[in-house]
C-alpha positions, -999 to 999 in steps of 0.1 A, spaced: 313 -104 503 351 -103 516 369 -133 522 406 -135 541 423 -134 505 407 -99 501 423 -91 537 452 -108 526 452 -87 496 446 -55 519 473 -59 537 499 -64 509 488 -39 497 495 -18 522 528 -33 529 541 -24 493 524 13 497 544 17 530 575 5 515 575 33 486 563 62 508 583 51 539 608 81 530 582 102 531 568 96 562 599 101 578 606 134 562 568 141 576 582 128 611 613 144 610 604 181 623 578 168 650 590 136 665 616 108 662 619 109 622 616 69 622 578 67 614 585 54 576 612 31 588 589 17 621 559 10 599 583 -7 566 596 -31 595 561 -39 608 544 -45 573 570 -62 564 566 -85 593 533 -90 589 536 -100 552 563 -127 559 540 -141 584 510 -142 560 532 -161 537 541 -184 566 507 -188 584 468 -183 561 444 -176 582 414 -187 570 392 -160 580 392 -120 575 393 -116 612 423 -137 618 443 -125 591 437 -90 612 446 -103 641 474 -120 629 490 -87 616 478 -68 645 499 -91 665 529 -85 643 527 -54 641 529 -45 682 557 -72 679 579 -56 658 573 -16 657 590 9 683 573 40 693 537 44 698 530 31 661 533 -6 667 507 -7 695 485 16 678 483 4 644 482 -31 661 453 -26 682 435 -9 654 438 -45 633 433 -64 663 403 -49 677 390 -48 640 399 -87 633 384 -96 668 354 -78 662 343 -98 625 346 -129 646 351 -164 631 330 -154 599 347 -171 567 333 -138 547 320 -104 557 301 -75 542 317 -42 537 287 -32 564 302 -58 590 338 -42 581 329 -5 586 313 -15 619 342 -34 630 368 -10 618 346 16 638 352 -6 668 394 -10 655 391 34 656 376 34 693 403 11 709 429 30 692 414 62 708 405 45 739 442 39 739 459 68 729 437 92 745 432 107 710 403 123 694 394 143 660 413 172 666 442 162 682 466 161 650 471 121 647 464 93 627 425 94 645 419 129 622 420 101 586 406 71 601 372 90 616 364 108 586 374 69 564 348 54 585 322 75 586 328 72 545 331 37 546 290 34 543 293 50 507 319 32 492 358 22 496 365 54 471 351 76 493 368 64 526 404 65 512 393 104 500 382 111 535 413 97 549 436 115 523 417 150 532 416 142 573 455 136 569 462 169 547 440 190 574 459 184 601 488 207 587 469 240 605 466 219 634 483 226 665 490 188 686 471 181 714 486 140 715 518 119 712 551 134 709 540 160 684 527 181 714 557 187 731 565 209 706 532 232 712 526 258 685 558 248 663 539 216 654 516 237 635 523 235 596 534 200 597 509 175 581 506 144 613 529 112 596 505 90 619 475 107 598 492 101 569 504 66 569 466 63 582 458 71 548 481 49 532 462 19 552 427 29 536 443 35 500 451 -1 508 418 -10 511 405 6 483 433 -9 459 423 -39 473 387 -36 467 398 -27 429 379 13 435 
């Protein structure tokens, strides 16, 4: 069973991850939008780790919600309320439950992965962070392992992909080549989860 220290965990994780590849993820931002995606998300995590340090929730959903929260706080662009509603429509949907099974979580990150396409107007396809977190959890059922591999392999496949969504699209067929940064740092947030689950 997973407890908020495990979500705790995930999260810090997550942050740290963000913080060494936040470079990256600008260099992936830079031809095909505002080449402030790593520095957007290390603010956010950031954030959200200070105010885990401040405020424990006591449960794995409010420990999501609290970062959700943070996270549409203190990231510009479309990142902050995407990421955030993905972690608040996740936390909000594992309820007040002190623990939870990896079953509850896959069902409630589903939920987290509809809002955020509800939201965005995204879907498989569309070259954003929605191609790594589908294919994560649909995985999730198998194991932690295999959802961060699915999300690693989602994010590299949108390279060929042409942009249907977000500011990438604007650009038409010269976003083709480009691996998404929002698909990627999508990625990063499963690794998390994996790391956190020791796979």
């Amino acid at each position: 069973m997973l407890d908020a220290d495990f979500f705790r965990r995930w999260m810090t994780v997550t942050a740290a991850s963000v913080d060494r590849e936040a470079e990256r993820l600008t260099a992936l931002d830079s031809p095909i939008g505002d080449a402030d995606h790593g520095s957007n998300l290390h603010r956010g995590f950031t954030a959200v780790t200070a105010a885990l340090e401040k405020e424990a929730p006591g449960t794995p959903g409010g420990v999501l919600t609290l970062a959700g929260r943070q996270l549409i706080s203190t990231v510009g662009g479309a990142s902050g309320p995407l990421y955030g509603t993905l972690l608040r429509r996740t936390g909000k949907a594992l309820g007040d439950a002190a623990e939870v099974s990896a079953e509850q979580l896959a069902e409630a990150l589903r939920a987290g992965v509809d809002a955020v396409m509800t939201l965005g107007g995204a879907a498989p396809g569309d070259k954003t962070m929605i191609d790594a977190l589908v294919p994560a959890v649909d995985a999730l059922g198998d194991s932690f392992a295999a959802a961060r591999t699915a999300a690693e392999e989602g994010a590299v496949a949108t390279t060929p992909l042409q942009a249907r969504k977000g500011r990438a699209s604007y650009l038409g067929e010269r976003s083709i080549g480009h691996q998404d940064p929002g698909a990627t740092s999508a990625a990063l947030l499963v690794a998390g989860l994996a790391e956190a689950a020791g796979e």
